[in-house]
C-alpha positions as CSV (number, residue, x, y, z in Angstrom):
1,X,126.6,121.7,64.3
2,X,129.3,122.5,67.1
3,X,129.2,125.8,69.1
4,X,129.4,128.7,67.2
5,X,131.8,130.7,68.4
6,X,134.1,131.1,71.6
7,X,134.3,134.6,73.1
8,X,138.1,134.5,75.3
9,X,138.0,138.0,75.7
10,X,137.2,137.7,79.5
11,X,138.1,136.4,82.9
12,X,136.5,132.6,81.4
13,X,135.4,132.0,77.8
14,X,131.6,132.7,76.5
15,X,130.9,129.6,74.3
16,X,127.5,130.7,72.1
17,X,125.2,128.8,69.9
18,X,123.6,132.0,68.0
19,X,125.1,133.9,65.3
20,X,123.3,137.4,66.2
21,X,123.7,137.7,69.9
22,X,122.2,141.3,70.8
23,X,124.9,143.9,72.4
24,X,122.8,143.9,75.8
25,X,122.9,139.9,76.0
26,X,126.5,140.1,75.8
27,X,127.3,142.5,77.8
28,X,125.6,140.8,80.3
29,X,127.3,137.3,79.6
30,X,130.5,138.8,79.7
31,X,129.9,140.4,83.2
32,X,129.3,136.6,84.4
33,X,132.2,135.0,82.5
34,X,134.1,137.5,85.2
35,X,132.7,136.3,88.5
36,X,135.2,135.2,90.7
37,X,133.3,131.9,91.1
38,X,132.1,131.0,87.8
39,X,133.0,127.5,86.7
40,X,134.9,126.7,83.4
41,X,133.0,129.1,81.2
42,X,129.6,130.6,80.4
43,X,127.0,129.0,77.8
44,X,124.5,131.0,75.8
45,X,122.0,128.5,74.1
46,X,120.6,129.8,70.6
47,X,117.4,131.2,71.8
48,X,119.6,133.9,74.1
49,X,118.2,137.4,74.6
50,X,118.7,139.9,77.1
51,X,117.4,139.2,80.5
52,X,117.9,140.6,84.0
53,X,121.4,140.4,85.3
54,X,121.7,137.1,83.3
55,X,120.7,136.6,79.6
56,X,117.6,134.5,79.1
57,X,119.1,131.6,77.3
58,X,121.9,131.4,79.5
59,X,123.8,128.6,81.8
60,X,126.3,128.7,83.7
61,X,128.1,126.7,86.7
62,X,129.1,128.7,90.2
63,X,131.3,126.8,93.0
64,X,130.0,127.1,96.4
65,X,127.6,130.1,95.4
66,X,123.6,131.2,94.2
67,X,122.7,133.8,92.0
68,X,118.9,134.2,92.8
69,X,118.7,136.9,89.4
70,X,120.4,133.7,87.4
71,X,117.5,132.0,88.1
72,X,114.7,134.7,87.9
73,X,111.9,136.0,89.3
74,X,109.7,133.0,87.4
75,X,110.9,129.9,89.1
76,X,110.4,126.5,87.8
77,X,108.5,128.0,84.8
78,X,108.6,125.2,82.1
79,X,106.7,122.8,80.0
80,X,104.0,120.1,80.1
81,X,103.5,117.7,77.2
82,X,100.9,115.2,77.0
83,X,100.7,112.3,74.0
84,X,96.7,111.8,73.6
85,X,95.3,108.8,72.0
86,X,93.3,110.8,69.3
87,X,94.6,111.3,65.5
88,X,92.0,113.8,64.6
89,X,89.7,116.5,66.1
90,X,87.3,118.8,64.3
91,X,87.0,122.2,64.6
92,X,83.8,122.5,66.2
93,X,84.9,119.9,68.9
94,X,87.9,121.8,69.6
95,X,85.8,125.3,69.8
96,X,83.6,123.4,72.0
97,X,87.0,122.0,74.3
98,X,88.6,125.4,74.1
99,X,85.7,127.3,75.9
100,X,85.6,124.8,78.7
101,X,89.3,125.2,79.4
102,X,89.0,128.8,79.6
103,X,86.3,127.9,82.3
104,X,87.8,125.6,84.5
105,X,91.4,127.4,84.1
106,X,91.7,131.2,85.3
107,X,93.7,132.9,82.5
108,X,96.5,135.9,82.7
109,X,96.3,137.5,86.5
110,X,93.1,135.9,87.1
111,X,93.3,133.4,90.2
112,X,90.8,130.8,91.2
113,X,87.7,132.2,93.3
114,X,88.2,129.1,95.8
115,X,91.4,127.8,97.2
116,X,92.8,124.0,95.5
117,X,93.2,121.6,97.5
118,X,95.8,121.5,99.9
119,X,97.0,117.5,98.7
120,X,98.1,119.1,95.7
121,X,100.6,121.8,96.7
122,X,104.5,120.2,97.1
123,X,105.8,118.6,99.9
124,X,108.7,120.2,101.8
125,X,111.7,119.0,103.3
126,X,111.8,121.2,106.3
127,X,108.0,122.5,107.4
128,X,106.8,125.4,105.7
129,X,106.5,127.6,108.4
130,X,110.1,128.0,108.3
131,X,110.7,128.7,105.0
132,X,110.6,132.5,104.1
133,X,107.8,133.7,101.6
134,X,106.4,130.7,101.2
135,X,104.7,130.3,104.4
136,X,103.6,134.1,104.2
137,X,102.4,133.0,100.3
138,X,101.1,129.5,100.9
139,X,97.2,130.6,101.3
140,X,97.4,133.0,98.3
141,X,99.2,129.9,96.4
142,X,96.3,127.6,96.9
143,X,94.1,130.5,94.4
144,X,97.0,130.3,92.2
145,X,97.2,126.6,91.7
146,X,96.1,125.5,88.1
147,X,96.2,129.1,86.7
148,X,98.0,129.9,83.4
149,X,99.7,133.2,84.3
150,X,100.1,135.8,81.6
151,X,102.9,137.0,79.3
152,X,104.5,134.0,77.3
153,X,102.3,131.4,78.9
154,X,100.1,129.3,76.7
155,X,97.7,126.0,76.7
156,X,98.0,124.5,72.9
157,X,96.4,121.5,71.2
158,X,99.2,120.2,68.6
159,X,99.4,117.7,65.6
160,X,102.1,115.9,66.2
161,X,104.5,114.1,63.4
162,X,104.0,111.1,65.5
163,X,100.3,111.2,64.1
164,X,98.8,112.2,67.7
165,X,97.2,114.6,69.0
166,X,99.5,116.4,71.7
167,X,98.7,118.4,74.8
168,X,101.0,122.0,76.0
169,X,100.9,123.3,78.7
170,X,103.7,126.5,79.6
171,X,103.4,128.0,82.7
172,X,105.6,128.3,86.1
173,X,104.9,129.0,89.7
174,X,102.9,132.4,89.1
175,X,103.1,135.0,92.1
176,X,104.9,132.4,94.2
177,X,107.8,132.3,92.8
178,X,108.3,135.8,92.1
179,X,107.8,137.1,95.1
180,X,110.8,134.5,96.5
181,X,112.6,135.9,93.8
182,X,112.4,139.4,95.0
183,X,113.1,138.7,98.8
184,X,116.0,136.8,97.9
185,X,117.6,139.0,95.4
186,X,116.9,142.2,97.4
187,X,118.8,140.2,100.6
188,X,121.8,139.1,98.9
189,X,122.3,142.6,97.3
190,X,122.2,144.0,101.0
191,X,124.6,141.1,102.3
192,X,127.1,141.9,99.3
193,X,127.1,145.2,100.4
194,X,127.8,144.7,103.9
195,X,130.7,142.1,102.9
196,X,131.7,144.6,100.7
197,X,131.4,142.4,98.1
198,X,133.9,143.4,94.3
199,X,130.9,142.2,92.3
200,X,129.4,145.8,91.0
201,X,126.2,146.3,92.5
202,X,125.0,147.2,88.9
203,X,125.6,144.0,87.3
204,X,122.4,143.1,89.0
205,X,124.0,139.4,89.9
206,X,124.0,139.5,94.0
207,X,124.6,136.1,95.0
208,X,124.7,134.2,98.4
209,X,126.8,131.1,99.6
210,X,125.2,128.5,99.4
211,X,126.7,127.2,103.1
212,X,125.1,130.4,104.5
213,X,121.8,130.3,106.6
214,X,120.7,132.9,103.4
215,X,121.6,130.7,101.0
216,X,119.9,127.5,102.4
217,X,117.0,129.1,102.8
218,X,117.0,130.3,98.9
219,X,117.7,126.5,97.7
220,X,114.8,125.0,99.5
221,X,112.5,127.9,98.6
222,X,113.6,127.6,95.0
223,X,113.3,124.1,95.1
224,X,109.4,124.3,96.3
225,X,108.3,126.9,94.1
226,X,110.0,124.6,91.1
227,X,107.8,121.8,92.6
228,X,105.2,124.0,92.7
229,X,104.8,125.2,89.2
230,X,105.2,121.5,88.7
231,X,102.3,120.7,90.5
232,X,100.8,123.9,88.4
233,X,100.6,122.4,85.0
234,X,99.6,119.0,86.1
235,X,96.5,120.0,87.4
236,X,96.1,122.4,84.4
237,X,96.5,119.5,82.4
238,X,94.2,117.2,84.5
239,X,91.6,119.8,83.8
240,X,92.2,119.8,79.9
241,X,92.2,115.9,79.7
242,X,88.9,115.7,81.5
243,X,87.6,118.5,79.3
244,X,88.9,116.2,76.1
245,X,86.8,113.2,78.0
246,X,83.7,115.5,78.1
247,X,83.2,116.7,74.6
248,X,85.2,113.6,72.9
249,X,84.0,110.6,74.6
250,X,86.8,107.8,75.7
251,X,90.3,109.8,75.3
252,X,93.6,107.9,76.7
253,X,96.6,110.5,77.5
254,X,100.1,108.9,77.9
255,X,102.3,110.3,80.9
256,X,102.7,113.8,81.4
257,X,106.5,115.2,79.9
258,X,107.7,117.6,82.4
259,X,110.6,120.1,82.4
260,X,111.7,123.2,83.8
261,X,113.6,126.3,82.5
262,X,114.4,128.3,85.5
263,X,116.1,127.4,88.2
264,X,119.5,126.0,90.3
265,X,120.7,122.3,90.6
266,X,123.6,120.6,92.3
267,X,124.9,118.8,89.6
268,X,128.7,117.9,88.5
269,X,130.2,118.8,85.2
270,X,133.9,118.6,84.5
271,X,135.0,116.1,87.5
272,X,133.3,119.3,90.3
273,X,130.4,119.3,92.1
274,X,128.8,123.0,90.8
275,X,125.6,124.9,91.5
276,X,124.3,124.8,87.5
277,X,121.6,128.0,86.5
278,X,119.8,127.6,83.9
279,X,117.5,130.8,83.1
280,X,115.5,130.0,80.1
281,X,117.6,126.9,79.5
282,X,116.3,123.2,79.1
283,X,118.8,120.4,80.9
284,X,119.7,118.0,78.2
285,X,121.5,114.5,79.7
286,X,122.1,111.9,77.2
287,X,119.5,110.5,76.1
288,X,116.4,112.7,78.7
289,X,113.8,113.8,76.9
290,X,112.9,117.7,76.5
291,X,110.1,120.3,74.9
292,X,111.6,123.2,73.0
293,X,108.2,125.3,72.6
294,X,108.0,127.7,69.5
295,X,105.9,130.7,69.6
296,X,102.4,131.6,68.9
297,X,101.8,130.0,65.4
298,X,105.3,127.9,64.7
299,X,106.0,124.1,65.8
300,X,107.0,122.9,69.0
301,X,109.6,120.2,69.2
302,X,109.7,117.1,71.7
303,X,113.8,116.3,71.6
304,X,116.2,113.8,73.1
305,X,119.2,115.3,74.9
306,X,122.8,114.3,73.9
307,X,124.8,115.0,77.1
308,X,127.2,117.9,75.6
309,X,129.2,119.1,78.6
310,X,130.3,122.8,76.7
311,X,126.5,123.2,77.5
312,X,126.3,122.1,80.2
313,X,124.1,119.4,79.5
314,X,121.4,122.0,78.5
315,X,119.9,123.3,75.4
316,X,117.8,126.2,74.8
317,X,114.1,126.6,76.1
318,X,112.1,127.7,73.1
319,X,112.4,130.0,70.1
320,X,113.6,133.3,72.3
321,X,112.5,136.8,71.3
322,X,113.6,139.1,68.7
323,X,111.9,142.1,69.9
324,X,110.8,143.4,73.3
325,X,107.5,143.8,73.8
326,X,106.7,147.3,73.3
327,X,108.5,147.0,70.3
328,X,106.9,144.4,68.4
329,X,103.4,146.2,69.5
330,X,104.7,149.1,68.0
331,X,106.3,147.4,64.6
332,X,104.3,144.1,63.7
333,X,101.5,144.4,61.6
334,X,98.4,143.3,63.2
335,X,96.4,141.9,60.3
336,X,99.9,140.2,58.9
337,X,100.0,138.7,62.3
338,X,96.6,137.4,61.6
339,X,96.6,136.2,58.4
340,X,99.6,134.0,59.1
341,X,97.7,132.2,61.8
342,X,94.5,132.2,59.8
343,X,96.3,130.5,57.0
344,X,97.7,127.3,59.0
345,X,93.8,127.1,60.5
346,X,94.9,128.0,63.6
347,X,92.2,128.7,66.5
348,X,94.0,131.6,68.1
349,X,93.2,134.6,70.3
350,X,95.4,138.1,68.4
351,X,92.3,140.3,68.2
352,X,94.5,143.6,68.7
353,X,97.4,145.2,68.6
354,X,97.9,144.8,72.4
355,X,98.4,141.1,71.4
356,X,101.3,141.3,69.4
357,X,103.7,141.1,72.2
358,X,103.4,137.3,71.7
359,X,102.9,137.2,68.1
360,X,105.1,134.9,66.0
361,X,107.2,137.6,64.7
362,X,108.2,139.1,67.8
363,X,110.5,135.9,67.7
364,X,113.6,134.1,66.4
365,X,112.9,131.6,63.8
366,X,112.3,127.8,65.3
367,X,113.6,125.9,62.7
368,X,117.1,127.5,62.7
369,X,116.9,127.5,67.6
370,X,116.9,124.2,66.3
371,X,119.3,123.9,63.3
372,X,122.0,126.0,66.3
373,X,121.8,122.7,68.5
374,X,121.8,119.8,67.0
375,X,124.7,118.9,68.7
376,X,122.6,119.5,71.9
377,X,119.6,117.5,71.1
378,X,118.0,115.3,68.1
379,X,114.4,116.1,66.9
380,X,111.6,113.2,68.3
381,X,108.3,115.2,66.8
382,X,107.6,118.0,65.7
383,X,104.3,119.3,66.7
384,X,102.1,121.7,64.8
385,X,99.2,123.9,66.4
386,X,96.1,123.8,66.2
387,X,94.5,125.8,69.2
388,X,96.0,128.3,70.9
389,X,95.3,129.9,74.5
390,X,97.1,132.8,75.6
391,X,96.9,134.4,79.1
């Protein structure tokens, strides 16, 4: 199925895979399809809702400039996937696996009580003393380390179509990252206001160039907390694997399947050499393989990418939310929620009405994210939960 529909009513054309794009999502997709450096045209993938300054589900190409809010304030947040060698499990073994995760990995804004070693955390181009934030973060980031994070993060055991037994982990580079968010984004709002910048402050899309000392000093901080949330889920998912090994005996785990959803890239597209955000977006080169999570309760998807350049080479990062979250607390029905977890024999943690903010109906449908790019990506497996942990 080709993109859905062209928008040409601004500076450069909106190209969107959705057919119900919310008013605030556009407006905000239209304010970057009029930046005087945007590149060709803006791309909303079909899992796009409203985000901060940029739509979450969006991409889009700059020349010679970084938006640090087209990013976001989770950088490098993305998906694990690891193929285990196991066909079954019963429930009593995966109750038993489930409660040592939650042991050995600090859930929601829960930190380790002793720092990780320091082996683990990325190596830097330039030393880390010079990098801003970071080298005022990097202690704290060694509690962080192996953490889940809260909000849409999640560790899930699948069934995959393949016949295996699959391994989830979604998480990004927790208080690192956002706090290099922050200092960025608050600096290149007060340099576009000493340059006297025409892009309206309330557009909430400073940017910096990417020549500039600022700017520099953005892409290699960016670039370690995306190796850092990196690092992150791989030793999440060490821990789960050796957890598997404890309770199950002789488990073999095919390489981890890494990808992130938030961040900036030098990469060409259209003969230029472009600065490519993607903010809750999933790079998709022909033939590189990708996770398109669903939510809490639906089937996650291991794809192939087919190189589309109107998306930039990208497809969408999951299923994307329907409601916010004070909404869906407010509207879902708790024991509905329940029941249609219950029903699929789902181990899962929705005990209250304060858990409903990550329930299944707070989002778009799966199977249709999917249906809306199928000229992004092709289907590998489809992978069904069975365990659910939520921070």
């Amino acid at each position: 199925m080709p993109v859905k529909k062209v928008i040409t009513s601004e500076k450069q054309p909106i190209k969107v895979w959705l057919d119900n794009l919310e008013a605030g999502a556009l407006e905000q997709a239209k304010n970057l399809a009029n930046l005087p450096f945007i590149h060709r045209h803006v791309a909303l993938m079909p899992d796009t809702h409203l985000g901060y300054g940029m739509p979450i589900g969006g991409v889009i190409a700059t020349t010679e400039m970084v938006i640090p809010n087209a990013v976001g304030v989770d950088i490098g947040c993305g998906m694990g996937a690891v193929q285990t060698s196991l066909s079954e499990i019963s429930s009593d073994k995966l109750k038993q696996a489930l409660a040592l995760i939650r042991q050995k990995i600090p859930l929601g804004f829960k930190h380790h009580r002793q720092p990780q070693d320091k082996k683990l955390m990325p190596k830097s181009p330039v030393p880390v003393s010079d990098l801003p934030v970071i080298s005022e973060e990097f202690r704290n980031a060694l509690y962080q380390l192996g953490t889940l994070g809260g909000g849409n993060h999640f560790i899930e055991i699948q069934r995959g179509s393949d016949g295996h037994i699959w391994l989830m982990v979604h998480s990004g580079s927790r208080n690192l990252g956002f706090k290099v968010a922050n200092y960025f984004n608050r600096l290149a709002a007060q340099l576009n206001r000493e340059q006297k910048s025409k892009v309206p402050a309330n557009w909430q899309l400073a940017y910096l160039p990417v020549d500039s000392p600022a700017g520099r000093n953005y892409l290699l901080a960016m670039q370690y907390c995306v190796d850092f949330a990196y690092a992150n889920r791989d030793l999440m998912l060490t821990r789960i694997k050796e957890t598997l090994q404890e309770v199950l005996g002789p488990v073999t785990f095919a390489p981890m399947i890494n990808i992130a959803h938030n961040y900036a890239a030098l990469e060409e597209h259209y003969g230029q050499k472009v600065i490519v955000h993607r903010k809750g977006a999933t790079r998709a080169l022909a033939g590189e393989i990708g996770i398109i999570p669903g939510s809490q309760g639906t089937p996650s998807y291991l794809v192939r990418g087919l190189g589309n350049p109107e998306s930039f080479r990208s497809c969408s990062h999951g299923a994307g939310r329907k409601m916010g979250r004070k909404q869906a607390q407010r509207q879902l029905s708790l024991e509905e929620e329940k029941r249609r977890l219950d029903r699929q024999g789902i181990i899962h943690a929705v005990r209250s009405k304060g858990d409903l903010d990550e329930a299944a109906g707070a989002y778009k449908e799966i199977d249709q994210v999917i249906e809306n790019q199928l000229d992004l990506v092709e289907v590998l497996v489809e992978m069904h939960p069975m365990a659910v942990i939520k921070g």
